[in-house]
Backbone as a chain_set.jsonl record, in Angstrom:
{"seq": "XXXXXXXXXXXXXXXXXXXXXXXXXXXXXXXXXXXXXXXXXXXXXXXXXXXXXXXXXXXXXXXXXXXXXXXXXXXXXX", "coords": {"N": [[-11.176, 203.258, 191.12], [-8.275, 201.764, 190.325], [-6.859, 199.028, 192.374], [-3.247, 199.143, 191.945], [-3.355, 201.776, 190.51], [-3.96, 203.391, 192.83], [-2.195, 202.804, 195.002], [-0.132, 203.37, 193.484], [-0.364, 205.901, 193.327], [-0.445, 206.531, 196.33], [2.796, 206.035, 196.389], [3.958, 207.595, 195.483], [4.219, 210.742, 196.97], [6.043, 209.704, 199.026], [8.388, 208.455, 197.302], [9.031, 211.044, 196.283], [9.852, 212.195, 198.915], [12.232, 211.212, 199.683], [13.941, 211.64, 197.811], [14.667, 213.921, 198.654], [16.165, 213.498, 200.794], [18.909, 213.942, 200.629], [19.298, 216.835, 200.716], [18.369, 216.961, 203.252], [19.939, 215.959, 204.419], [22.058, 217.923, 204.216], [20.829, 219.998, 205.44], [21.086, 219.259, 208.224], [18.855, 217.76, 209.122], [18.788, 215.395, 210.14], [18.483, 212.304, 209.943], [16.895, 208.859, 209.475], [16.901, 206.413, 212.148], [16.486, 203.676, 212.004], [16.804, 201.046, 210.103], [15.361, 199.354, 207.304], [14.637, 202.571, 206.111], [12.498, 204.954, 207.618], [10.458, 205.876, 205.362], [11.399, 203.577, 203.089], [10.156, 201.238, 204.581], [7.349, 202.321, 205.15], [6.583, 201.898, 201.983], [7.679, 199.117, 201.562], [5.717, 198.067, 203.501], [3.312, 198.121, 202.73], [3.24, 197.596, 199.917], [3.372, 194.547, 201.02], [1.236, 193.893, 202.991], [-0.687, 195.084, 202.266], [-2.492, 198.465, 201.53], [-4.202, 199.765, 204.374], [-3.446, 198.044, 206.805], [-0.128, 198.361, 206.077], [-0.27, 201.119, 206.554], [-0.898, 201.133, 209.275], [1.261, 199.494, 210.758], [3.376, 201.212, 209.959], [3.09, 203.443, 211.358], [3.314, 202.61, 213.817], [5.964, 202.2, 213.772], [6.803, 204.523, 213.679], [6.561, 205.924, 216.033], [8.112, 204.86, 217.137], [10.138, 206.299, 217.162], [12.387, 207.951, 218.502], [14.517, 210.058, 220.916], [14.851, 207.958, 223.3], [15.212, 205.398, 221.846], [17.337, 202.76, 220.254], [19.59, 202.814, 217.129], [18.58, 200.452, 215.123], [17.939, 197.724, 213.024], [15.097, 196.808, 211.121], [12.602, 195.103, 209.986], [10.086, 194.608, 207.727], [7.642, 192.709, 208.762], [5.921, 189.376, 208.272]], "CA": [[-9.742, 203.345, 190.869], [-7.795, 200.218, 190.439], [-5.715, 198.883, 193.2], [-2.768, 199.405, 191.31], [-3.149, 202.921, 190.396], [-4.126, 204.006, 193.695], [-0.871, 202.474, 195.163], [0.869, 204.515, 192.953], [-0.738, 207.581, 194.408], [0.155, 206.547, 197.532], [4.019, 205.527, 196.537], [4.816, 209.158, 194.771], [4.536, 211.414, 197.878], [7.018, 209.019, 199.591], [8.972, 208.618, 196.531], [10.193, 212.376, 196.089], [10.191, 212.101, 200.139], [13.381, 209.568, 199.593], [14.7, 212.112, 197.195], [15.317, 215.193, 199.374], [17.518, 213.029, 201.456], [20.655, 215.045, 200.679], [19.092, 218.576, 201.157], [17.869, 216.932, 204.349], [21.142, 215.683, 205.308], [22.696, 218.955, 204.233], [20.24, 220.764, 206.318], [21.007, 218.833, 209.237], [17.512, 217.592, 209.599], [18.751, 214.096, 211.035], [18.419, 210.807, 209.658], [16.222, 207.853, 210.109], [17.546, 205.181, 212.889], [16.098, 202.132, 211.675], [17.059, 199.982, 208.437], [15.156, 200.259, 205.963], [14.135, 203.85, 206.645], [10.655, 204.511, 207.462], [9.655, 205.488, 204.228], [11.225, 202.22, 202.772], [9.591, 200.218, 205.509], [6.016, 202.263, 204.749], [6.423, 201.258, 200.505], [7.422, 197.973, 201.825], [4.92, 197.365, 204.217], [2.099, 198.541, 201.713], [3.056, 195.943, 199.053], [3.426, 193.595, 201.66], [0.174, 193.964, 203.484], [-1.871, 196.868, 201.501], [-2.679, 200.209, 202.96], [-4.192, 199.872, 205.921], [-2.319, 197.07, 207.475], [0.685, 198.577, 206.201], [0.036, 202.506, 207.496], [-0.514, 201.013, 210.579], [2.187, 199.06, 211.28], [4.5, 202.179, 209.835], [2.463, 204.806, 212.046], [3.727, 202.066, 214.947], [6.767, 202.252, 213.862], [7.295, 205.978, 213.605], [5.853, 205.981, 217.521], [9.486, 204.436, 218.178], [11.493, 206.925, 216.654], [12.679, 209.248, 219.46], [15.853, 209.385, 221.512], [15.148, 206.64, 223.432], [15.093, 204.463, 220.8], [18.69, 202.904, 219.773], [19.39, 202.368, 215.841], [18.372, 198.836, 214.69], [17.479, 196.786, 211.545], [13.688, 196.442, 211.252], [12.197, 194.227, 208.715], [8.966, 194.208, 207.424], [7.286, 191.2, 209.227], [5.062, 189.039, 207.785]], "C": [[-9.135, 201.968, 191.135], [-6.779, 200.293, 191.667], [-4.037, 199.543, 193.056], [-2.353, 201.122, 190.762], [-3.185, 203.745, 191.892], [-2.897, 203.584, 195.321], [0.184, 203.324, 194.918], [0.959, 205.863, 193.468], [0.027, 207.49, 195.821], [1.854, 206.777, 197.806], [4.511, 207.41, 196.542], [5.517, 209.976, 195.842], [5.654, 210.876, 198.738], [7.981, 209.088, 199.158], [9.876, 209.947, 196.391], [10.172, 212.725, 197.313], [11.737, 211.473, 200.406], [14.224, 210.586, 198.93], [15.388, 213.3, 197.293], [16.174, 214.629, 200.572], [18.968, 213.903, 201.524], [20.152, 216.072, 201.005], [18.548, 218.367, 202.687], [18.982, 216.839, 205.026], [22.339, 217.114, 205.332], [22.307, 220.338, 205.42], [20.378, 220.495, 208.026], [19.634, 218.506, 210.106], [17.456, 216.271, 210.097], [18.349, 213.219, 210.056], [17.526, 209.689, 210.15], [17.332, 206.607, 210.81], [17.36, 203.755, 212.606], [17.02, 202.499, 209.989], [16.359, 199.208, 208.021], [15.129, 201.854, 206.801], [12.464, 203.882, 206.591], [9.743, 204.86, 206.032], [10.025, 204.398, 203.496], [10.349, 201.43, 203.291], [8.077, 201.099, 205.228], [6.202, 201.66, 203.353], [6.462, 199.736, 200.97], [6.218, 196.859, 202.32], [3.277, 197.431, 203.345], [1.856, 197.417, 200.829], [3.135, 194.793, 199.828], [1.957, 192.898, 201.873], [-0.906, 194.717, 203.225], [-1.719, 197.87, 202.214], [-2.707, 200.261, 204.234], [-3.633, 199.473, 207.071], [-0.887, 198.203, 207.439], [1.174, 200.106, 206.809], [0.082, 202.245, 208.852], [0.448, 200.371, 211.38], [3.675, 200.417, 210.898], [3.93, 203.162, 210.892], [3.355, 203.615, 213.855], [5.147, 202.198, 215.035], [7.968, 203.474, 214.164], [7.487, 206.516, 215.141], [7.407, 205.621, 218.205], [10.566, 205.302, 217.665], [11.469, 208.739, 217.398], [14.106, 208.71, 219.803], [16.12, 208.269, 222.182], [15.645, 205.642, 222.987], [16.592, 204.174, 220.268], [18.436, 202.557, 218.105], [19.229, 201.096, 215.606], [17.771, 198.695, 213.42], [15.695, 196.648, 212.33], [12.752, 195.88, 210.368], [10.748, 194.374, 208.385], [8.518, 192.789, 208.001], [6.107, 190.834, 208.48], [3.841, 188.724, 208.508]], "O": [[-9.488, 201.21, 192.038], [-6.069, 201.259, 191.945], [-3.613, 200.318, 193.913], [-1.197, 201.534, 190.67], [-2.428, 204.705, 192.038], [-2.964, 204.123, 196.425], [1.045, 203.834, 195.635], [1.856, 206.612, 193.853], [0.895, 208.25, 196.249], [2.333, 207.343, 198.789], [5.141, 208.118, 197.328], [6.738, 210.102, 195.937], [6.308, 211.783, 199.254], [8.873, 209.584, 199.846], [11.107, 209.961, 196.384], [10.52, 213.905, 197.323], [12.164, 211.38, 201.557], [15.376, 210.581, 199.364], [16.276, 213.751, 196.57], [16.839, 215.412, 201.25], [19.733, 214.295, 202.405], [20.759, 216.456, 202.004], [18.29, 219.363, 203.363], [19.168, 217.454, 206.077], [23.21, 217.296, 206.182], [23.002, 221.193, 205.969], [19.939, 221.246, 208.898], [19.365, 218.819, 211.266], [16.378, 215.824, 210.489], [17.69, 213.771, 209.175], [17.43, 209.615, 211.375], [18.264, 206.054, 210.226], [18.088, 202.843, 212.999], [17.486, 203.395, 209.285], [16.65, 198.055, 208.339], [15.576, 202.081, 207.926], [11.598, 203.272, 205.963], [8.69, 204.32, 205.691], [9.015, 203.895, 203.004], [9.644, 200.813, 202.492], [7.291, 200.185, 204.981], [5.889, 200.477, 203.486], [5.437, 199.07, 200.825], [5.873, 195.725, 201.986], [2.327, 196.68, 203.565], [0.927, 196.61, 200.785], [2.912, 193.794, 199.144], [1.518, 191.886, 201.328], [-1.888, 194.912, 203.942], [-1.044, 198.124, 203.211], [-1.85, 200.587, 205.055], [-3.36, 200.142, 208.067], [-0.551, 198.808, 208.458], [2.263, 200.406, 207.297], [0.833, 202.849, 209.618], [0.524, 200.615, 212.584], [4.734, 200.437, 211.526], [4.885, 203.831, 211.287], [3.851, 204.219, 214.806], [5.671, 202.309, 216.143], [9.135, 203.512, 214.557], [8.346, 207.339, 215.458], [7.813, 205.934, 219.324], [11.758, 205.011, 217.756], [11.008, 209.854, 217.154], [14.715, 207.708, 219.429], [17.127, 207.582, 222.012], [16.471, 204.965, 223.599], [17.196, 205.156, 219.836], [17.349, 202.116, 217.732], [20.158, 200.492, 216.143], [17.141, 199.594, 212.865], [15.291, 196.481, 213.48], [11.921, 196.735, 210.061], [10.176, 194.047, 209.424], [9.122, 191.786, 207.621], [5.328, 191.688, 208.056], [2.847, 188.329, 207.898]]}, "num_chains": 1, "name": "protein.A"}
């Protein structure tokens, strides 16, 4: 499977993840605290750094999303 296609696979499930946003926010299922949101910041970090790199720096990132945690900007790093 080409890089490329198997990217795509990856993006989709995320993709119509992004798109229940309103029935999430209607549901009162809460909001992501960071900026991007973590599924921006996984697509991002994917084309950034590929898969693995980039699941693991989103799986790190997910690790900070509790109450503790205040809202902040979080960038994809290079």
């Amino acid at each position: 499977m080409s890089k490329e296609l198997f990217l795509l696979a990856l993006t989709i499930p995320v993709k119509l993840w992004q798109k229940t946003s309103i029935l999430r926010s209607a549901l009162n299922l809460g909001s992501c605290r960071f900026y991007p949101s973590c599924s921006e910041y996984f697509l991002q970090a994917v084309e950034k750094h590929g898969f693995l790199k980039g699941f693991l720096m989103t799986l790190k990132r997910l690790s900070m999303c509790q109450p503790s945690y205040s809202c902040e900007v979080d960038e994809v790093r290079n």
